[in-house]
Biopython code that builds the backbone (N, CA, C, O; Angstrom):
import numpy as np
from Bio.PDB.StructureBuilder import StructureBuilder

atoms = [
    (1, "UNK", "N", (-22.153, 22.182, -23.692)),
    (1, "UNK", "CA", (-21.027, 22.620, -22.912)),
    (1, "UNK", "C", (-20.338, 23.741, -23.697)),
    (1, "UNK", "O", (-19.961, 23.455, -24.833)),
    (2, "UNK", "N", (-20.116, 25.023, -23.221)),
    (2, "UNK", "CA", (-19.710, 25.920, -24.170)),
    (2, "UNK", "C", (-18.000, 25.577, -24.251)),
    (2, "UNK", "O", (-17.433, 24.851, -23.434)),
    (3, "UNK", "N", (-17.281, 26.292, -25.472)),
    (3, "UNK", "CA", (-16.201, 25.897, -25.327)),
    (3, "UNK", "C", (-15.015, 25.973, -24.159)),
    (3, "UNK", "O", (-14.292, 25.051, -23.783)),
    (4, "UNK", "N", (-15.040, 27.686, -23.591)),
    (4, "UNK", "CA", (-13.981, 27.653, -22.187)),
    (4, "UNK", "C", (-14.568, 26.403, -21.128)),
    (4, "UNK", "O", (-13.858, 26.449, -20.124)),
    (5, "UNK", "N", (-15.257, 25.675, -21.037)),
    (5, "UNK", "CA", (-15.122, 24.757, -19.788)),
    (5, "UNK", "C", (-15.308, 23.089, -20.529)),
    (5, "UNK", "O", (-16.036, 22.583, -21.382)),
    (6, "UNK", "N", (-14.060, 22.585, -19.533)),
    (6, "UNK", "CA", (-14.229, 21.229, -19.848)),
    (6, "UNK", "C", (-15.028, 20.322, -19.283)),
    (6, "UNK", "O", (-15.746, 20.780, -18.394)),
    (7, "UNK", "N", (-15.156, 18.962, -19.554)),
    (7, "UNK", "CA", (-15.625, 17.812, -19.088)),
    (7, "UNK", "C", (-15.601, 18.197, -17.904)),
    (7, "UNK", "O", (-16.627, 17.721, -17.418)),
    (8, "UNK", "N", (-15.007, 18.832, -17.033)),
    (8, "UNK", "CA", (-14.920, 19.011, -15.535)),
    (8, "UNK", "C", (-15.906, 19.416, -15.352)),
    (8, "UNK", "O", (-16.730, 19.031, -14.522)),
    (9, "UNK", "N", (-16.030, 20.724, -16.507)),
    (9, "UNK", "CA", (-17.193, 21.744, -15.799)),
    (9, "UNK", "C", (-16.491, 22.872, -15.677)),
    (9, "UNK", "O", (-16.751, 23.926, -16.257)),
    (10, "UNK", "N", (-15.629, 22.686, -14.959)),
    (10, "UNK", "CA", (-14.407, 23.917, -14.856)),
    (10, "UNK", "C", (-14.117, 24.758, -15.922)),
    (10, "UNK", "O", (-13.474, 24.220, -16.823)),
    (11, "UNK", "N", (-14.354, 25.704, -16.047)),
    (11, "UNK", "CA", (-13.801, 27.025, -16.858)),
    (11, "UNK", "C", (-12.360, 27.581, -16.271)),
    (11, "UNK", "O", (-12.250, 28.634, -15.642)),
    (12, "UNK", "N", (-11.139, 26.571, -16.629)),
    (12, "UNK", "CA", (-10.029, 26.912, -16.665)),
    (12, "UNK", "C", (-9.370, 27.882, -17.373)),
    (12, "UNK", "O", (-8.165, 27.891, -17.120)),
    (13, "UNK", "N", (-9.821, 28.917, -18.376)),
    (13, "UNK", "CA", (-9.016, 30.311, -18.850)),
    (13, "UNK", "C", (-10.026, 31.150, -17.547)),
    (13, "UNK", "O", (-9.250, 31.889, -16.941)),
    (14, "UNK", "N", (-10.964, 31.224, -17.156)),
    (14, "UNK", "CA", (-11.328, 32.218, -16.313)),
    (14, "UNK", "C", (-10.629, 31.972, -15.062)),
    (14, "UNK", "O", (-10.086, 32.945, -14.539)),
    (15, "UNK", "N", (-10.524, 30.498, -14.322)),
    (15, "UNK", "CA", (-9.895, 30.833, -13.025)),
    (15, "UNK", "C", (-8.489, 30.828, -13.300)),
    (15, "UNK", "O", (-7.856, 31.250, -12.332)),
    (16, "UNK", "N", (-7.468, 30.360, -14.697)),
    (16, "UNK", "CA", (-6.671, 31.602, -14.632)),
    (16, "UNK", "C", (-6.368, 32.892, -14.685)),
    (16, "UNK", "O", (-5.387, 33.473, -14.220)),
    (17, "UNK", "N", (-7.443, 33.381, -15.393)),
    (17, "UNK", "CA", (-7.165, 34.685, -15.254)),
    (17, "UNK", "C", (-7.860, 35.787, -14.052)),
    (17, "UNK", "O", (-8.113, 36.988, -13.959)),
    (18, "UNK", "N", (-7.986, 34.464, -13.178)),
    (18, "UNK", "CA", (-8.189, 36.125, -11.924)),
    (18, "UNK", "C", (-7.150, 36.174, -10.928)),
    (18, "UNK", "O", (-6.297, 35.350, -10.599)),
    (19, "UNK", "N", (-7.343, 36.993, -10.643)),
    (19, "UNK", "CA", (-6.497, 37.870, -9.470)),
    (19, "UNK", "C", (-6.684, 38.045, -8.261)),
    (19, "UNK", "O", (-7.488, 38.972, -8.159)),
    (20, "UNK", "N", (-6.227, 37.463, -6.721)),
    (20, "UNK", "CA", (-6.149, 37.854, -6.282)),
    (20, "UNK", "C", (-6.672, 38.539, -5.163)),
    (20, "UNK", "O", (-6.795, 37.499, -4.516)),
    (21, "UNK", "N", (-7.067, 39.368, -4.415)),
    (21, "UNK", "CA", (-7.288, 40.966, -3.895)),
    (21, "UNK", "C", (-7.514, 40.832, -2.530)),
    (21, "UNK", "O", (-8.019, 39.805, -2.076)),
    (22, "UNK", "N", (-7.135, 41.924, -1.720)),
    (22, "UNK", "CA", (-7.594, 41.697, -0.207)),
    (22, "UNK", "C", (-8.608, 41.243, 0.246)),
    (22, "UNK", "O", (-8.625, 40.919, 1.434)),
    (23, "UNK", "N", (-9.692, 41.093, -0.524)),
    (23, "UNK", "CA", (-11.006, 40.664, -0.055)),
    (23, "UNK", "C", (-11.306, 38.756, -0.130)),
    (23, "UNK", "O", (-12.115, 37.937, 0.306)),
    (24, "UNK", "N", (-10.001, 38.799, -1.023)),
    (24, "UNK", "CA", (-9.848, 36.793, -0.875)),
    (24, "UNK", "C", (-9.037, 36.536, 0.372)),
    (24, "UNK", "O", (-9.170, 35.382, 0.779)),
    (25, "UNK", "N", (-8.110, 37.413, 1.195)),
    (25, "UNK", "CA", (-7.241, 36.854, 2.522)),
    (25, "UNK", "C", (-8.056, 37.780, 3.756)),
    (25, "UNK", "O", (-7.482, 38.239, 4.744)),
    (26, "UNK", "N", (-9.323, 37.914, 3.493)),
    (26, "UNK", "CA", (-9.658, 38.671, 4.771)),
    (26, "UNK", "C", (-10.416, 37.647, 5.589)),
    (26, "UNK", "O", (-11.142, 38.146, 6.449)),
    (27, "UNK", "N", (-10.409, 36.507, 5.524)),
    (27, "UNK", "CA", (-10.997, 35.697, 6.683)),
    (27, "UNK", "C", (-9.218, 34.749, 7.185)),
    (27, "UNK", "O", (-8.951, 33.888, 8.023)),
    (28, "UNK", "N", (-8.565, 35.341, 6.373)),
    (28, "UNK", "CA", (-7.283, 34.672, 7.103)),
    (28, "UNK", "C", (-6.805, 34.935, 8.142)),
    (28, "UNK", "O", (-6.980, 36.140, 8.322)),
    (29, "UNK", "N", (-6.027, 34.277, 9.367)),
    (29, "UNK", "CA", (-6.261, 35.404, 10.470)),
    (29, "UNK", "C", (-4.477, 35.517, 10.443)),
    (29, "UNK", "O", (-3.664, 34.734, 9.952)),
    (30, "UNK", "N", (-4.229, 37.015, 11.290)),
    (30, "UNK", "CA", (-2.985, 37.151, 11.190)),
    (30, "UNK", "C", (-2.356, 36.090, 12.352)),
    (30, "UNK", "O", (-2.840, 35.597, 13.371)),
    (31, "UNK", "N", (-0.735, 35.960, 11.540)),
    (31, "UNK", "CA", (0.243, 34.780, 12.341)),
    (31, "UNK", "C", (0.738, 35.933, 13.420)),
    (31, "UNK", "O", (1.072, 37.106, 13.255)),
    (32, "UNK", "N", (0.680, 35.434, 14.118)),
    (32, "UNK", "CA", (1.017, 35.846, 15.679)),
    (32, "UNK", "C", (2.533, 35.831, 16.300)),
    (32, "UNK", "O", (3.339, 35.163, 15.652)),
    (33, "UNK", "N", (2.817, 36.215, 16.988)),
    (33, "UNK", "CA", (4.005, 35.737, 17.670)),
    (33, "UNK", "C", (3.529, 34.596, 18.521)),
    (33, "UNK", "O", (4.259, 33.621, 18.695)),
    (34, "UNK", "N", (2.306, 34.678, 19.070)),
    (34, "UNK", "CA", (1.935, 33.019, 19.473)),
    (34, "UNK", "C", (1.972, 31.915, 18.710)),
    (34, "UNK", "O", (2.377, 30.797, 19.028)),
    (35, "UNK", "N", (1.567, 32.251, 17.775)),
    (35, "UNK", "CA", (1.214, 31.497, 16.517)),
    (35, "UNK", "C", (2.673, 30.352, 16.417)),
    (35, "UNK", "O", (2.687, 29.121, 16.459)),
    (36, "UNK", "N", (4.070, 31.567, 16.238)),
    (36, "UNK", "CA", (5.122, 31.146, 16.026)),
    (36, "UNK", "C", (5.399, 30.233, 16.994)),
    (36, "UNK", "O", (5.582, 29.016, 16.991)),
    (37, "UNK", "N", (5.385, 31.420, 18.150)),
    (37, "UNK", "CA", (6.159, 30.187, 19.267)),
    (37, "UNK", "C", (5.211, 28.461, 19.673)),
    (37, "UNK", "O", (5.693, 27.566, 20.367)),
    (38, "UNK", "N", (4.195, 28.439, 19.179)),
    (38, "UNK", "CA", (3.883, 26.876, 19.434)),
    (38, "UNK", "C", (4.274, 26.037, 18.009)),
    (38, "UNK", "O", (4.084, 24.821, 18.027)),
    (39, "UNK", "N", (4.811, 26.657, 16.784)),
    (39, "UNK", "CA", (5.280, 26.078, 16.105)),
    (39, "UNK", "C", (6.190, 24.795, 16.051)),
    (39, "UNK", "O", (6.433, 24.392, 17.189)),
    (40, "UNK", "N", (6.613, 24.234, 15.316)),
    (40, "UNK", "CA", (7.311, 22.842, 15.400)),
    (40, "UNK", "C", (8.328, 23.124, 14.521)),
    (40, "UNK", "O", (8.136, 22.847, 13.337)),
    (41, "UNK", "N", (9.540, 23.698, 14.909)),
    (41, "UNK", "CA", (10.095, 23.915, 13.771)),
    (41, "UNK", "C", (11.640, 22.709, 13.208)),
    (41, "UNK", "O", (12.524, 22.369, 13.994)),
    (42, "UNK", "N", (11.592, 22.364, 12.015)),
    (42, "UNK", "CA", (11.798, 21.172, 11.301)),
    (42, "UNK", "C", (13.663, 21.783, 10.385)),
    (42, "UNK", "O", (14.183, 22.833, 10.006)),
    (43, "UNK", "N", (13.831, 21.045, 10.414)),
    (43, "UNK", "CA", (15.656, 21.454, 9.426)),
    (43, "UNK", "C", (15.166, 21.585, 8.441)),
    (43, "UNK", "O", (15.795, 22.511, 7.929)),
    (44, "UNK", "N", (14.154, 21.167, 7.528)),
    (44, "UNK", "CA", (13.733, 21.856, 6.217)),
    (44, "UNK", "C", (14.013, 20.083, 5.527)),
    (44, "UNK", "O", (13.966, 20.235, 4.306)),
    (45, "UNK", "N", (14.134, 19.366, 5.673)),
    (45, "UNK", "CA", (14.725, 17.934, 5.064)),
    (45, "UNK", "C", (13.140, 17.638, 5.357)),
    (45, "UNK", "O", (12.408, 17.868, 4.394)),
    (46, "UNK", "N", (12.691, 17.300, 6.198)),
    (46, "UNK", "CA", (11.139, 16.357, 5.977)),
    (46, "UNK", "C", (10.269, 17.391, 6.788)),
    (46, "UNK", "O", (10.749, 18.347, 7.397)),
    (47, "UNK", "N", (8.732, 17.036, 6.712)),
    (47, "UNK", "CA", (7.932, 17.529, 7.242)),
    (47, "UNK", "C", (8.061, 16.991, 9.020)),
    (47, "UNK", "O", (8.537, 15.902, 9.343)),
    (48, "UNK", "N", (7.615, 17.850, 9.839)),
    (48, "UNK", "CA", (7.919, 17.363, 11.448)),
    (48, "UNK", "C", (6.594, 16.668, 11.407)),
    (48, "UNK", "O", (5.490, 16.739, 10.867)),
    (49, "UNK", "N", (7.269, 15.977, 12.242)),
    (49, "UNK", "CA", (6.192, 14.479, 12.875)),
    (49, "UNK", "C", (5.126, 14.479, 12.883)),
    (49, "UNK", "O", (4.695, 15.589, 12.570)),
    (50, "UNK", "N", (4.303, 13.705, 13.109)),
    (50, "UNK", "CA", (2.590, 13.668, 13.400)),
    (50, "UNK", "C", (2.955, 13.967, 14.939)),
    (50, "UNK", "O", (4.034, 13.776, 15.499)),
    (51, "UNK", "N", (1.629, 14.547, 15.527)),
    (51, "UNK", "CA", (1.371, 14.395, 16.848)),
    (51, "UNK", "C", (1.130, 12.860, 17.239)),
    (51, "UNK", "O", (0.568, 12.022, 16.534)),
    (52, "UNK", "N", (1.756, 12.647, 18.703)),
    (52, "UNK", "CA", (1.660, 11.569, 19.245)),
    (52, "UNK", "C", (1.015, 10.782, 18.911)),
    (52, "UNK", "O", (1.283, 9.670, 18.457)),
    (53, "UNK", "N", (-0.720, 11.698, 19.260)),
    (53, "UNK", "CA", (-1.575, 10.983, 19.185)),
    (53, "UNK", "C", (-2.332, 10.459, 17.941)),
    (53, "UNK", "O", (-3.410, 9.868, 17.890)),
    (54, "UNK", "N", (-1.378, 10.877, 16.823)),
    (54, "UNK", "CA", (-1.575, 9.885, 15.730)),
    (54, "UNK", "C", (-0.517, 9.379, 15.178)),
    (54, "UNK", "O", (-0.401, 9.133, 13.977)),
    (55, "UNK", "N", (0.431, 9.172, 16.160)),
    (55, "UNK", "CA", (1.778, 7.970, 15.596)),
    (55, "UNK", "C", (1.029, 6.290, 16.314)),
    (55, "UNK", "O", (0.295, 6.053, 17.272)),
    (56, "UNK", "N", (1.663, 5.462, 15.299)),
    (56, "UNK", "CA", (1.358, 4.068, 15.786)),
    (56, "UNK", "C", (2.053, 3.073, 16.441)),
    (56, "UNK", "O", (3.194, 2.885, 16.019)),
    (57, "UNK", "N", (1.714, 2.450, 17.269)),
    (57, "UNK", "CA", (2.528, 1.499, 18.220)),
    (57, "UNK", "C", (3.231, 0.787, 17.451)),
    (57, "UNK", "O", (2.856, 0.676, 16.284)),
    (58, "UNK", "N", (4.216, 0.238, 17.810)),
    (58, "UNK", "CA", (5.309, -0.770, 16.938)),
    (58, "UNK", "C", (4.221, -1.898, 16.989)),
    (58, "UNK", "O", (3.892, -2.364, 15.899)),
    (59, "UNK", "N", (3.741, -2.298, 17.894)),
    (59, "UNK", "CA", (2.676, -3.632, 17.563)),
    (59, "UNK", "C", (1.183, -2.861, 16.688)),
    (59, "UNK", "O", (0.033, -3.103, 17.054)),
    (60, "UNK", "N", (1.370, -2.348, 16.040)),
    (60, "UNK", "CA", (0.068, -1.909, 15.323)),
    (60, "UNK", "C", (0.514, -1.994, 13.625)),
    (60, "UNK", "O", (1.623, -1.907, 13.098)),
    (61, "UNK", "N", (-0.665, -2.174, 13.118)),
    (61, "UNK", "CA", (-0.634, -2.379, 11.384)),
    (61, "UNK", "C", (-1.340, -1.698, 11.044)),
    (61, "UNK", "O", (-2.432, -2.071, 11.474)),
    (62, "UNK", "N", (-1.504, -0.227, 10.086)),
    (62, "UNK", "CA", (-2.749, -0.078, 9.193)),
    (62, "UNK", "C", (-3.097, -1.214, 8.337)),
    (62, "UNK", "O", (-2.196, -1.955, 7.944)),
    (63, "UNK", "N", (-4.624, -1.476, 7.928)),
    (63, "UNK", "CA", (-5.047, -2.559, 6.642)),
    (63, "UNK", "C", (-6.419, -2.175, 6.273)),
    (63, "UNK", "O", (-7.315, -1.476, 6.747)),
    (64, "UNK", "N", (-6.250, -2.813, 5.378)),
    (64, "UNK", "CA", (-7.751, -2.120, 5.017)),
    (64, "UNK", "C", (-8.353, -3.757, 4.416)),
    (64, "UNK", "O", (-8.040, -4.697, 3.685)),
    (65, "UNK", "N", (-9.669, -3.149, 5.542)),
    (65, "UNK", "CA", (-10.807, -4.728, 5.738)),
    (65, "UNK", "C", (-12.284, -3.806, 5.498)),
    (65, "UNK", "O", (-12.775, -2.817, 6.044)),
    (66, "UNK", "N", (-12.742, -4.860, 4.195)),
    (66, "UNK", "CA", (-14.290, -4.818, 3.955)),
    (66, "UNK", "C", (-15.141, -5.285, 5.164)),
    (66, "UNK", "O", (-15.150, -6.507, 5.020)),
    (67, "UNK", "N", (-15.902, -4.979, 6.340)),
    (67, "UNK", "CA", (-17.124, -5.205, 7.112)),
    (67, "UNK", "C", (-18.357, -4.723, 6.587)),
    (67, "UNK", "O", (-18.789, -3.933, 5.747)),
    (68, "UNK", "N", (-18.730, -5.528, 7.433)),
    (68, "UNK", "CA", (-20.329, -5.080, 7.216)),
    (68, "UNK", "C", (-20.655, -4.174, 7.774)),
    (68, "UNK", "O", (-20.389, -3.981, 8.960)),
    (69, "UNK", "N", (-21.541, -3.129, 6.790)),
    (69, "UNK", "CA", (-21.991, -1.757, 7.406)),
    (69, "UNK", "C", (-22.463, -1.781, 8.962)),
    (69, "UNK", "O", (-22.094, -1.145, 9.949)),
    (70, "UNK", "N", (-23.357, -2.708, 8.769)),
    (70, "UNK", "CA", (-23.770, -2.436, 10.583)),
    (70, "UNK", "C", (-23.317, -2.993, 11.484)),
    (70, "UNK", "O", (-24.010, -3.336, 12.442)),
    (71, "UNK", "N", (-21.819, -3.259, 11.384)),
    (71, "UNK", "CA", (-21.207, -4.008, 12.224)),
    (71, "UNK", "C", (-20.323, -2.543, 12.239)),
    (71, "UNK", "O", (-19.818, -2.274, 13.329)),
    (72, "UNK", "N", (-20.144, -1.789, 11.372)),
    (72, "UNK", "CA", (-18.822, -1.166, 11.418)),
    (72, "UNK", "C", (-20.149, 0.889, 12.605)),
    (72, "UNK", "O", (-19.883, 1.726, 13.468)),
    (73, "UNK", "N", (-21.360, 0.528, 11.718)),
    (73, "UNK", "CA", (-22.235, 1.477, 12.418)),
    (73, "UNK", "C", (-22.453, 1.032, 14.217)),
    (73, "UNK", "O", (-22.581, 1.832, 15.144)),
    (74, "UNK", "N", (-22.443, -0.169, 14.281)),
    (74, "UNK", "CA", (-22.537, -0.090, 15.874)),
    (74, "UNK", "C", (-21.439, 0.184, 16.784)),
    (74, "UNK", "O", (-21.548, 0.586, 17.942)),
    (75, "UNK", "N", (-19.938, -0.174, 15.893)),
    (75, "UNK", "CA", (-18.886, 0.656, 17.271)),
    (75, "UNK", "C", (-18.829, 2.168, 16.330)),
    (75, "UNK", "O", (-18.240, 2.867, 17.155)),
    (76, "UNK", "N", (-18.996, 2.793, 15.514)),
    (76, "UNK", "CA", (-19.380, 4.052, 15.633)),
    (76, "UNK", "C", (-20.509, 4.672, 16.552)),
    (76, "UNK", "O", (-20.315, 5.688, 17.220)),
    (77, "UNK", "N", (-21.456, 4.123, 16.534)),
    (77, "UNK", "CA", (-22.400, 4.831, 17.594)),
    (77, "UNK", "C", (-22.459, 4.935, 18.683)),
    (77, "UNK", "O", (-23.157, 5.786, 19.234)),
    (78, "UNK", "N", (-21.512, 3.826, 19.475)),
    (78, "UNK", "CA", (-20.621, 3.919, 20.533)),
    (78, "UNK", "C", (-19.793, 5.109, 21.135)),
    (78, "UNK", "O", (-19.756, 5.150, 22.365)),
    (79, "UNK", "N", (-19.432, 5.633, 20.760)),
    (79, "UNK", "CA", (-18.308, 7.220, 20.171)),
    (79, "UNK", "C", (-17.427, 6.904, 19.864)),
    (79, "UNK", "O", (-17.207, 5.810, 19.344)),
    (80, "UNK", "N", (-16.419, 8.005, 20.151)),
    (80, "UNK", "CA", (-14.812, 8.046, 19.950)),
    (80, "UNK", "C", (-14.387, 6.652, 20.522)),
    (80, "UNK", "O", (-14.844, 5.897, 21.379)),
    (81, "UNK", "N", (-13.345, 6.639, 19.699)),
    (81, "UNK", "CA", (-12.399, 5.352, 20.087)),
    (81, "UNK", "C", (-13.202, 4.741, 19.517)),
    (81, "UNK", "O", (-13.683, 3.970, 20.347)),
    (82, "UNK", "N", (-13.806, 4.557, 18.296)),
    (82, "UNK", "CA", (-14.522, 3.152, 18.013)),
    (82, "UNK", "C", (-13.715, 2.165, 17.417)),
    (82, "UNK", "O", (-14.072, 0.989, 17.357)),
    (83, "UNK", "N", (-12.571, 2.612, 16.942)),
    (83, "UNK", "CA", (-11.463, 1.912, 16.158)),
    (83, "UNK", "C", (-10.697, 1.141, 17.153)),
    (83, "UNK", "O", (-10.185, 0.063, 16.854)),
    (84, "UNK", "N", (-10.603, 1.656, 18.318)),
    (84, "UNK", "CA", (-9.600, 0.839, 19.917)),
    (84, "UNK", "C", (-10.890, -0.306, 20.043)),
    (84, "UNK", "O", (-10.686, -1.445, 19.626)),
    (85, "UNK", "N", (-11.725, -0.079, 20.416)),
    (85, "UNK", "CA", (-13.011, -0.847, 20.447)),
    (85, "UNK", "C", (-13.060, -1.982, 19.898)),
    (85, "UNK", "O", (-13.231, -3.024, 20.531)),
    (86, "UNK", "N", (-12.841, -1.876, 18.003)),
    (86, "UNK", "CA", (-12.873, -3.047, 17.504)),
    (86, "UNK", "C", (-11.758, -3.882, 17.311)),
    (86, "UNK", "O", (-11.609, -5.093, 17.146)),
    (87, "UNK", "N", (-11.227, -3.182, 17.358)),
    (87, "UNK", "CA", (-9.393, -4.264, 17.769)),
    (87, "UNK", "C", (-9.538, -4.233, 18.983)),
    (87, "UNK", "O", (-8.719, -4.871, 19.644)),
    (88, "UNK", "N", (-10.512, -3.560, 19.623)),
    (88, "UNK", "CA", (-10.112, -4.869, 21.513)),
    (88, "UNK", "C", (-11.269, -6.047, 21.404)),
    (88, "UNK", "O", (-11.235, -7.035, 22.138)),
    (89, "UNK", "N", (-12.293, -5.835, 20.411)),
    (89, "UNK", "CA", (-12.952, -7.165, 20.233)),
    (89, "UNK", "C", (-12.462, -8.451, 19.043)),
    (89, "UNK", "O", (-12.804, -9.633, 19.060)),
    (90, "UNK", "N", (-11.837, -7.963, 18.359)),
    (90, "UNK", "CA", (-11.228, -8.741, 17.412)),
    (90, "UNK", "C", (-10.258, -9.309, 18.396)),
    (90, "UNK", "O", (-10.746, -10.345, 18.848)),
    (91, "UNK", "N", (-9.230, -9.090, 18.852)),
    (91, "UNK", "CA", (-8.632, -9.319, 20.198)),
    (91, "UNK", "C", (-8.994, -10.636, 20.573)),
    (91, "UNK", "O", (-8.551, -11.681, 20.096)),
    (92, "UNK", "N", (-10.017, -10.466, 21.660)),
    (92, "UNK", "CA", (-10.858, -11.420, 22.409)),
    (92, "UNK", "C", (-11.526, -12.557, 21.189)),
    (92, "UNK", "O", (-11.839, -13.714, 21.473)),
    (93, "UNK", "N", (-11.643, -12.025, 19.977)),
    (93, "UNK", "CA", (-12.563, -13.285, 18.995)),
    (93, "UNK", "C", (-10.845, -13.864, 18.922)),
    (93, "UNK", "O", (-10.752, -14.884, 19.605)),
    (94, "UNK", "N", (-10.227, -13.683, 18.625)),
    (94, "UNK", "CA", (-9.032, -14.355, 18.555)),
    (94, "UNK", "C", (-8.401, -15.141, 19.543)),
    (94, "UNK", "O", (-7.706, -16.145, 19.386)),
    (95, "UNK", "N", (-8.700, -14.615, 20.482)),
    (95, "UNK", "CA", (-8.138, -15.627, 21.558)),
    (95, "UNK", "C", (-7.145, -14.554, 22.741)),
    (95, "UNK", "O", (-6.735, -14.847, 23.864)),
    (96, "UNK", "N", (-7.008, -13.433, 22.062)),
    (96, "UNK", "CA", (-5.264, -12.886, 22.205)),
    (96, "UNK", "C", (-5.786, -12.157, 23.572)),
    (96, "UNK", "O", (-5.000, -11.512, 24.266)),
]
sb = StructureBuilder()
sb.init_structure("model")
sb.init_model(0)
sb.init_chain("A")
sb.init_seg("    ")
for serial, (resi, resn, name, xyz) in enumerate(atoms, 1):
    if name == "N":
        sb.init_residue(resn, " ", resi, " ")
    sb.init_atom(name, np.array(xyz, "f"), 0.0, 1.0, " ", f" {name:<3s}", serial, name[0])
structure = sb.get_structure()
């Protein structure tokens, strides 16, 4: 391992010392006045909300549960929504 790079791998004096240049922001695209107006704009105190469609119901819990791979691969292969899926079968194994 030569000396500028660490255990990372990373050669930290070289990527401090570069710079920059138009040719690093040219796949950026310019902000728009569209851009702006669908913005969400916030008092500056917290970040603005998640979209709806990833806020959670007052009856809902994140948790985190070990399954079995091919239990968790068959409501994925199902499609989207595989997560509504298995809490509507956990559901029914429960009784609810």
């Amino acid at each position: 391992m030569s000396a500028s790079k660490t255990a990372s791998g990373s050669d930290f004096p070289r990527a401090d010392a570069y710079r920059n240049g138009p040719e690093d922001y040219a796949e950026i695209p310019e902000l728009t006045d569209e851009f702006f107006a669908k913005a969400t704009i916030n008092g500056g105190e917290r970040f603005a909300a998640a979209p709806s469609s990833m806020m959670r119901k007052e009856s809902e819990e994140t948790v985190t549960i070990v399954l079995d791979r091919d239990v968790v691969e068959r409501f994925r292969l199902a499609g989207p929504d595989w997560k509504a899926r298995m809490s509507e079968a956990l559901r029914k194994a429960a009784g609810l």
